[in-house]
C-alpha positions in Angstrom: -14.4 -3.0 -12.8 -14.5 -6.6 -14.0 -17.0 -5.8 -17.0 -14.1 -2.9 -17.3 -11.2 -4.8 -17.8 -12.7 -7.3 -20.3 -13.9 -4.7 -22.3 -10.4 -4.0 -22.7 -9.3 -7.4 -23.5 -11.5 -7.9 -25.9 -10.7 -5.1 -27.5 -6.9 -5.6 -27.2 -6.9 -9.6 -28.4 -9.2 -8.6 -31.2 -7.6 -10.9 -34.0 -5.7 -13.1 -31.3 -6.3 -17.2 -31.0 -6.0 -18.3 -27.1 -2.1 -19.2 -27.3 -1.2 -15.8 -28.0 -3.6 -14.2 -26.1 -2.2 -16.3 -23.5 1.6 -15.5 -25.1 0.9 -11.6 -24.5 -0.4 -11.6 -20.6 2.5 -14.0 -20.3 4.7 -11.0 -21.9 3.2 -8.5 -20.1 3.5 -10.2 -16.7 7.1 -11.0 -17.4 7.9 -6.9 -18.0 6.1 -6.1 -14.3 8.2 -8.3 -12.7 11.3 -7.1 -14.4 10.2 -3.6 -13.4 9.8 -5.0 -10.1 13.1 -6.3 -10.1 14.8 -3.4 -11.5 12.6 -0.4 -9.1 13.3 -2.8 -6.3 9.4 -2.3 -5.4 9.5 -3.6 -1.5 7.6 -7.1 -0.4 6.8 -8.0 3.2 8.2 -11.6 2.9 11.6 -10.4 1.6 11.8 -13.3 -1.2 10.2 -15.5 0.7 12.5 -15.0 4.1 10.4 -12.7 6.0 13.4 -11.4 7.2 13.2 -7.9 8.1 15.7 -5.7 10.4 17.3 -8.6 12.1 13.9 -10.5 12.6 11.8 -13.5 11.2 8.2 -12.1 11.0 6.7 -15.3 10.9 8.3 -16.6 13.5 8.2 -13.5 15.7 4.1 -13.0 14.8 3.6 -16.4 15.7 5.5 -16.9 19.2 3.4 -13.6 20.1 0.0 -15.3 19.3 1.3 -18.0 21.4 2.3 -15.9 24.6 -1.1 -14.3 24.1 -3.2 -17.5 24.6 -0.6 -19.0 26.8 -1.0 -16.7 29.5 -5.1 -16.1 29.2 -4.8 -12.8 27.3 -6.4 -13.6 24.4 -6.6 -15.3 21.2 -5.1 -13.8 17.9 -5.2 -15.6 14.3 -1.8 -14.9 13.4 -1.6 -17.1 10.4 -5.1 -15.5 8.9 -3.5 -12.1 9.4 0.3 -12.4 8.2 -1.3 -14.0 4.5 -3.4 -11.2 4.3 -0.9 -8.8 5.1 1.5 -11.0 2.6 -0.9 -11.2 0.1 -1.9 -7.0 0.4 1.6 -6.5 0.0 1.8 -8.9 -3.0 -0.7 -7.1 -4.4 0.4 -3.2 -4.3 3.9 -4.1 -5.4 2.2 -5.6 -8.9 0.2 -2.5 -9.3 3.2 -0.3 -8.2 5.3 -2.4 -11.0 2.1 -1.5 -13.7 2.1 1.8 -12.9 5.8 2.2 -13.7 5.1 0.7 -16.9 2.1 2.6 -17.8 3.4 6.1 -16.8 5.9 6.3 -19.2 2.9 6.7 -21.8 0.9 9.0 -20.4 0.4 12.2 -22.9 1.7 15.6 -21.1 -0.7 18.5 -21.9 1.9 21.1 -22.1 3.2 19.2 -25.3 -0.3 20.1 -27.4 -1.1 24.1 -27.0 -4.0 25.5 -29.4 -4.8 29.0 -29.5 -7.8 29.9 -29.2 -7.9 33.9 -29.8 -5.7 35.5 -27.5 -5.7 32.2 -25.2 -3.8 29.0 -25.3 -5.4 25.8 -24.5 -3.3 22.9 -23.5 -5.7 19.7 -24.6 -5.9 16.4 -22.4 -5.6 13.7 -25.2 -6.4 11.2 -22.0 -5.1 7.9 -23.4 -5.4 4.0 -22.9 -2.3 4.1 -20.3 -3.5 7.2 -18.1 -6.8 5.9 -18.0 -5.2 2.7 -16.3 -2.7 4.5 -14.8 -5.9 6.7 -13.0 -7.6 2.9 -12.0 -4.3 1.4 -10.6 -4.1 4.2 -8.5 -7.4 3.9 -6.9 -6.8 0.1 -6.8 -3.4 0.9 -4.9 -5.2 3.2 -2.4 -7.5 0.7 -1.5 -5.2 -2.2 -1.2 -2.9 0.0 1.3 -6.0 0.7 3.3 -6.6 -3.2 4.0 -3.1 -3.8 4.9 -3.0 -0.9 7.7 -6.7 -2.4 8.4 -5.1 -5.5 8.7 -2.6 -4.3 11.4 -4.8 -2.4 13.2 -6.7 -6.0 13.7 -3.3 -7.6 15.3 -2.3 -4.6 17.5 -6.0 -4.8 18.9 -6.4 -8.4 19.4 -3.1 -7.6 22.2 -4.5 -4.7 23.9 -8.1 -3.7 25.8 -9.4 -1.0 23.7 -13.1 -1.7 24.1 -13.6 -1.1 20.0 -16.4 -2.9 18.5 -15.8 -6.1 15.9 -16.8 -3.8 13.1 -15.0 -0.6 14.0 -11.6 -1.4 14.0 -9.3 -0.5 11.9 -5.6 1.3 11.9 -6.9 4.8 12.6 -9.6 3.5 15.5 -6.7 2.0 16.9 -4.2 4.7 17.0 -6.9 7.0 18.4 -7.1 4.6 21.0 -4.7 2.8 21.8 -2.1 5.7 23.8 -5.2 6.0 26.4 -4.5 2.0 27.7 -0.3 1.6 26.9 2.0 2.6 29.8 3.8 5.8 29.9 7.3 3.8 29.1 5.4 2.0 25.8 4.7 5.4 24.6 8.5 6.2 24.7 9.9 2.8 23.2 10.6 3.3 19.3 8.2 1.4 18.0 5.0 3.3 19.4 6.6 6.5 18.7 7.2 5.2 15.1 3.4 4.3 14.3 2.6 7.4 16.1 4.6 9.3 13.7 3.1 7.4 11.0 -0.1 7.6 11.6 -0.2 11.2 11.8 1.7 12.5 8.9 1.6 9.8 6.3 -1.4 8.0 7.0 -3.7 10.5 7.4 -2.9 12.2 4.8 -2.8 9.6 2.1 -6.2 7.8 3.7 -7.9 11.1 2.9 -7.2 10.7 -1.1 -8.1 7.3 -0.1 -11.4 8.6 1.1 -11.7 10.9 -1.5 -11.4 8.2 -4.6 -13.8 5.5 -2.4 -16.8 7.8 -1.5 -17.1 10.6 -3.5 -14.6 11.5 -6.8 -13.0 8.9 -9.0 -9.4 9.2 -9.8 -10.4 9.4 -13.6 -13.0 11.8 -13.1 -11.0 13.8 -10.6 -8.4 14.3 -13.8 -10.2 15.5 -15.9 -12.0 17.8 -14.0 -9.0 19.4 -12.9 -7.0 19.6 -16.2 -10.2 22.0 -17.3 -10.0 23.9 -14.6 -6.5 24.9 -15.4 -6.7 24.2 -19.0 -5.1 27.6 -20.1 -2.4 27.6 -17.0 0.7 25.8 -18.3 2.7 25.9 -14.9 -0.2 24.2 -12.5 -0.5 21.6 -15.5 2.8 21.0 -15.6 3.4 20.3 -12.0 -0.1 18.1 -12.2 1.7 16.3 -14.7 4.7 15.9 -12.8 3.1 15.0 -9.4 0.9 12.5 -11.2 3.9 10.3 -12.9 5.1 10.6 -8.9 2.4 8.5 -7.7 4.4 5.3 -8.4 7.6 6.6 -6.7 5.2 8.0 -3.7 3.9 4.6 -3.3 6.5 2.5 -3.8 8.1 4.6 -1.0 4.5 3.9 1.2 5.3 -0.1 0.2 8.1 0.0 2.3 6.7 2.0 5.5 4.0 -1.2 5.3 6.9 -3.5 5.6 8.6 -1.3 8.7 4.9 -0.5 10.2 4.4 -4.3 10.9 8.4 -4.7 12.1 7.1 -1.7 14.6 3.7 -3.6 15.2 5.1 -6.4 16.1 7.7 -4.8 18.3 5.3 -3.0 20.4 4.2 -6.2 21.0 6.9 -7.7 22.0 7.7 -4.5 24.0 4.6 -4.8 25.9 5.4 -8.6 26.8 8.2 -7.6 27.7 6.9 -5.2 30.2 5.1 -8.7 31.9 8.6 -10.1 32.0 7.8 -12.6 29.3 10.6 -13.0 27.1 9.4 -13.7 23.0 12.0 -15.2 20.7 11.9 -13.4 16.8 14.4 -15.4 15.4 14.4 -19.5 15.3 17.1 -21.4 16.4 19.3 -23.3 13.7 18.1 -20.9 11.2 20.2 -19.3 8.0 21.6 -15.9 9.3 18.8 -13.0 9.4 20.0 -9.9 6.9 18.6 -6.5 7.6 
C-alpha cells in the first residue's frame, strides 16, 4: 500500500519543488478537515472533552481500572486502550472526511451507454478518485475492526471468560460473555445495547470486512461486478448509488463506536455496581458535561 501511494505522489507532484508539494498536502488536508467540520463526522474525544452522554470517558475508564486492581480483580491498561481507541477513531473520521471528498468524482456508468448490436453496454471509466475511494474503504473496514477489537480487550480484562491472549476480540467476547454476566446485567441498557449491536450491525459489516481482508479486494470486487451487470442499467445504478453511501453508512458506524464504548464502559460500571462499589464518571470541579 505504501509503494501504492507514492506511486501516486510521484505522479501527482510531477513538476512540483518541495514547498509546494508541501503547499498541496497542506491544501488537501485543510479541505478534509473542513468536510469534517461541515459532515460533523463523530470523534470519541468530543474536541478533546471526552464528554459523551453526561460522562467524562477518561475519567470514567480510568476510576474503573482502579476499582479493578483495587479490590484484587484484575489489572486493565486503561490508558494503552483509550489512545488506541482515540487514535482508531482519529483515524476513520480522516478517511470518512476523504471519502466525502473523493466520491463526488467518481464516474457513474449509466452516464456512458454504447451499443453494441442490439445491447447497450454501460462502460466503467474507473478513475483516479474511485480507485481511492475503493482503498479508503477497505482502510475504513479495517480501522473499525481494531476499534471493536479494542473494546472487546477492556470488556474482557473485567470479566472471567476463560478466552485465550490471542483470541479475543469483540465478537469472541460477545459470544461469551452472556454465559458469566448475571441475569439483571443482561437486562440493564447497556448489555442489551452491545447485544443489539453486535448482532445486526457488527456482524454484518465484519463480514465485508472479512470479505475485503481474506479473500476479494474492494477494487477488484468493483470491477468484477460492474461486468457482471454491465448491460443492466437499474442494478448499476443502485451499485452506484449504494457505493457513494459508503461514507454516509460509515460515518453513521463512527458514531455507534463512540456510543458502544459509553455502553462498554457502563456495563462496567453496572457490574461494579452489582458489588456495591460505587465508580465516579465525572470529576469534581470540572466544566459542565454536555450530552
Amino acid at each position: 500500500m505504501f509503494k501504492h501511494s507514492m506511486k501516486i505522489l510521484n505522479a501527482y507532484f510531477c513538476g512540483m519543488n518541495k514547498q509546494e508539494q508541501a503547499t498541496t498536502i497542506n491544501a488537501f488536508n485543510r479541505m478534509v478537515d473542513e468536510v469534517v467540520e461541515g459532515e460533523a463526522i463523530p470523534h470519541l474525544s468530543n474536541k478533546g472533552t471526552y464528554n459523551q452522554k453526561g460522562k467524562q470517558l477518561l475519567y470514567w475508564q480510568s476510576n474503573l481500572a482502579g476499582a479493578l486492581s483495587q479490590n484484587g480483580l484484575g489489572v486493565f491498561n486503561n490508558s494503552d486502550n483509550i489512545d488506541d481507541l482515540d487514535s482508531l477513531s482519529d483515524s476513520l473520521q480522516n478517511i470518512i472526511g476523504q471519502m466525502y471528498i473523493y466520491r463526488e468524482f467518481i464516474n457513474d456508468p449509466t452516464h456512458a451507454p454504447v451499443r453494441g448490436g442490439n445491447k447497450i453496454f454501460y462502460s466503467k471509466r474507473y478513475n483516479v478518485a474511485e480507485r481511492e475511494f475503493d482503498i479508503l474503504t477497505s482502510y475504513a473496514y479495517q480501522t473499525w475492526y481494531n476499534y471493536w477489537d479494542r473494546i472487546g480487550d477492556m470488556i474482557e480484562c473485567f470479566f472471567p471468560l476463560g478466552i485465550g491472549a490471542t483470541c479475543i476480540g469483540f465478537d469472541s467476547v460477545m459470544k461469551k460473555l452472556p454465559l458469566v454476566i448475571s441475569s439483571t446485567l443482561k437486562n440493564r441498557g447497556s448489555y442489551l445495547w452491545l447485544d443489539s449491536f453486535y448482532k445486526t450491525d457488527f456482524l454484518t459489516l465484519n463480514k465485508l470486512r472479512i470479505d475485503v481482508v481474506h479473500y476479494v479486494d474492494t477494487t477488484t470486487s468493483t470491477r468484477k461486478e460492474h461486468m457482471a451487470n454491465i448491460t443492466d442499467y437499474n442494478i448499476l445504478k443502485q451499485k452506484f448509488k449504494d457505493k457513494k453511501g459508503r461514507a454516509d453508512d460509515l460515518k453513521h458506524q463512527a458514531q455507534l463506536m463512540i456510543d458502544g464504548c459509553f455502553h462498554s464502559l457502563q456495563l462496567l460500571d453496572d457490574m461494579f455496581a452489582e458489588k456495591g462499589i460505587t465508580i465516579n464518571s465525572t470529576p469534581l470541579n470540572a466544566p459542565p458535561v454536555t450530552p
